[in-house]
C-alpha positions in Angstrom: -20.6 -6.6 11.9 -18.5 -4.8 9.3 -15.4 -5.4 11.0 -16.4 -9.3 11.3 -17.0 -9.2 7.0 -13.5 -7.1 6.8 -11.6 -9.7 8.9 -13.3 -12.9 6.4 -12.2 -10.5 3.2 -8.7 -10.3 4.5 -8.4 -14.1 5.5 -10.1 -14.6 1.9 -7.2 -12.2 0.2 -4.4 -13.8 2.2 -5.3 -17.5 1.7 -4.9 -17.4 -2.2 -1.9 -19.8 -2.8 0.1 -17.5 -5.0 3.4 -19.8 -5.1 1.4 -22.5 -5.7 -1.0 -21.5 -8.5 2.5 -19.9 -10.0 3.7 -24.0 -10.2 0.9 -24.9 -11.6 1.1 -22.6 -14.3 4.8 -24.2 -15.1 2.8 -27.8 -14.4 4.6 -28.2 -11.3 3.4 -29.1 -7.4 5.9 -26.8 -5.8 4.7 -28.7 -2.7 6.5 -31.9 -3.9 10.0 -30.1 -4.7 12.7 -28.1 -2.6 11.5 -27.9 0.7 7.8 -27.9 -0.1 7.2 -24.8 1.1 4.3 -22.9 -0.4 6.2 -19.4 -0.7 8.1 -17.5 -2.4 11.7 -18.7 -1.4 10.5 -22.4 -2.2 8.9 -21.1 -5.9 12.6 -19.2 -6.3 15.0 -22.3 -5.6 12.4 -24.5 -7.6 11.1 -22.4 -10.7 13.4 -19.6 -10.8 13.4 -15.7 -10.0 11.1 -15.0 -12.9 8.7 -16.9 -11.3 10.1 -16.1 -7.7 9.4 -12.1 -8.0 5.5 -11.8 -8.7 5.0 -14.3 -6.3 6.4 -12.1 -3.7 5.0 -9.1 -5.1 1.4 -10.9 -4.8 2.1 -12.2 -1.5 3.2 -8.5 -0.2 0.0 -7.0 -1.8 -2.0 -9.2 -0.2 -0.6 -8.2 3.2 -1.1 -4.0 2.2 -4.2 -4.6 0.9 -6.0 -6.3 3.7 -4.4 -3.5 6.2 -4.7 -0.8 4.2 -7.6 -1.2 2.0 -10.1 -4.1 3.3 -9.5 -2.3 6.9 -11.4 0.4 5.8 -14.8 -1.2 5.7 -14.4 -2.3 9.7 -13.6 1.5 10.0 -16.7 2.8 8.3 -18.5 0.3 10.8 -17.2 2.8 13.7 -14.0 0.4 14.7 -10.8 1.9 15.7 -9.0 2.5 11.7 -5.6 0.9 13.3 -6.9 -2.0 15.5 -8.8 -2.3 12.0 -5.8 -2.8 10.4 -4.3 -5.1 12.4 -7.1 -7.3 12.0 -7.4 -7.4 8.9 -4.1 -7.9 8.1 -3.6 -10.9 10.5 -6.1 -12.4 9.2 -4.6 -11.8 6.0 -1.0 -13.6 7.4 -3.0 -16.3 8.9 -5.1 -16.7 5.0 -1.5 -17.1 4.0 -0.2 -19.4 6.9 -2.9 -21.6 7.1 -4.2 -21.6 3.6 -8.1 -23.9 3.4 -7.2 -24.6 -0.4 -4.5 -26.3 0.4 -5.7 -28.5 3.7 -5.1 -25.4 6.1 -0.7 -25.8 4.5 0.8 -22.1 3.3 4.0 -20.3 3.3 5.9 -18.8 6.0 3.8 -15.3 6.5 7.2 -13.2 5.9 5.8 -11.2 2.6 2.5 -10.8 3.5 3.3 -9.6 7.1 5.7 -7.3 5.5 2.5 -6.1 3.5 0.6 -5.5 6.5 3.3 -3.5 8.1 3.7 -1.5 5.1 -0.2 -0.4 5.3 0.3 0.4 8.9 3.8 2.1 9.3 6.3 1.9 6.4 9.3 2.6 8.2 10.2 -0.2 9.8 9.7 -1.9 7.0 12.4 -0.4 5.4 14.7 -0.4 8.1 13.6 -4.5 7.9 13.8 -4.7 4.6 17.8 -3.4 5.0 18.6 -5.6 7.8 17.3 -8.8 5.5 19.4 -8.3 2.1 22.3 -7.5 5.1 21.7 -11.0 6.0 20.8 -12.7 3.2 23.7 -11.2 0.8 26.4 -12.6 3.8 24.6 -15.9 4.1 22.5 -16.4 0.7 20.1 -18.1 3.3 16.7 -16.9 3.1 16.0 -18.2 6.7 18.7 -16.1 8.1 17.4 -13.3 6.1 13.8 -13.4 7.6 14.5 -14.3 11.3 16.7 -11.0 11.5 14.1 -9.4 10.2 11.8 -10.2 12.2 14.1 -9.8 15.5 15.0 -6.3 13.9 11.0 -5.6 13.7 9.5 -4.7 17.4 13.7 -3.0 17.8 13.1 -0.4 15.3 9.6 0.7 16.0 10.6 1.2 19.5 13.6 3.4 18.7 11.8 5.3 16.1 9.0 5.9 18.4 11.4 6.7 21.2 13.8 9.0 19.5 12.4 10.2 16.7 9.6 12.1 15.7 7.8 9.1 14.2 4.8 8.5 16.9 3.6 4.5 17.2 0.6 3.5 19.0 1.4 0.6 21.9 -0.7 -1.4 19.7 1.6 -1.0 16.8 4.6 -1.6 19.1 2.9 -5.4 20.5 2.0 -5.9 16.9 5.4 -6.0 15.8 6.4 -8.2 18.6 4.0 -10.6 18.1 4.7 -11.0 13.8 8.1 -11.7 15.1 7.4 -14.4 17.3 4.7 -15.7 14.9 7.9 -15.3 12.0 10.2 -17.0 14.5 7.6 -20.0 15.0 7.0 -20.4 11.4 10.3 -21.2 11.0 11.2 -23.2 13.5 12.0 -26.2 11.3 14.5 -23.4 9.8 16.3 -22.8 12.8 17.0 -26.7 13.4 18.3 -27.0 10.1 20.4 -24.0 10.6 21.6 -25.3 14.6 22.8 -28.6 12.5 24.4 -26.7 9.4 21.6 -28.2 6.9 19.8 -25.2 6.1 19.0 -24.7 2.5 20.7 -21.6 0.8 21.1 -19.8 -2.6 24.8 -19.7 -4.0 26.4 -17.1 -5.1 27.0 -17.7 -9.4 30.2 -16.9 -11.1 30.2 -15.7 -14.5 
């Protein structure tokens, strides 16, 4: 039963529209600008990076939170602390993805997945984090950024847990295979617009 309530809590945590509460505060629908995205890409190319950066900081916590913190009460119910985790923070990504406030529309699940990841093994998220301002500084396409992240993601934690002392659980290692194909769907309308050369990016400023 506790497990059930931690799973709603993390859903709850991840659904809050963080981009999109951020417009409003600047009296804009960041659904109607850019590419309506509800994220924090979309509140970056339409309000700015001082509005950009706590939205991803928001969206990340939400992520850590739910797999770090919320998990807890489905382990004092006796469940497993990392299938826990995992749960919770799904739920958290899919709160994020599929937002109810905002007729079941979100963001990408990028930041808060890399909030759950950081609650369950840190790592990879930095080794992630690395290969996504590699791809994003080349390109200044966020897109580009993200999927080779994501592709990077179930790589590392394989060759850490392979040939390094870090120690993964197979659960951990299917995890991070599925947030990549989950990344990789959530932006498939990305990957057409990259396949035709129309992909929105972020250029570089002089001066």
């Amino acid at each position: 039963m506790l497990i059930f309530i931690a799973v709603l809590l993390g859903f709850a945590l991840g659904s809050i529209p963080t981009a999109y509460l951020v417009g409003r505060l600047h009296g804009v629908d960041i659904r109607k600008h850019g590419s309506g995205n509800v994220g924090m890409t979309n509140a970056w190319r339409v309000l700015g990076w001082k509005a950009a950066v706590p939205v991803g900081i928001v969206d990340v916590l939400k992520g850590y939170l739910a797999s770090a913190w919320v998990s807890r009460l489905g382990a004092a119910g006796g469940f497993d602390p990392i299938y826990a985790g995992i749960l919770t923070g799904a739920a958290a990504i899919l709160g994020h993805v599929f937002t109810p406030w905002l007729k079941f529309r979100g963001g990408k699940g990028v930041a808060t997945g890399a909030g759950m990841l950081l609650g369950l093994m840190p790592l990879p998220v930095g080794i992630c984090a690395g290969v996504f301002a590699t791809a994003f500084f080349s390109t200044w396409t966020v897109s580009v950024g993200s999927l080779s992240a994501a592709a990077a993601l179930p790589l590392s934690v394989f060759l850490l847990d392979r040939f390094t002392r870090a120690s993964y659980e197979p659960a951990l290692l299917w995890l991070s295979v599925a947030l990549a194909a989950f990344v990789f769907w959530t932006h498939r309308t990305n990957i057409r617009r990259l396949l035709r050369g129309e992909e929105l990016s972020f250029k570089r400023r002089k001066g």
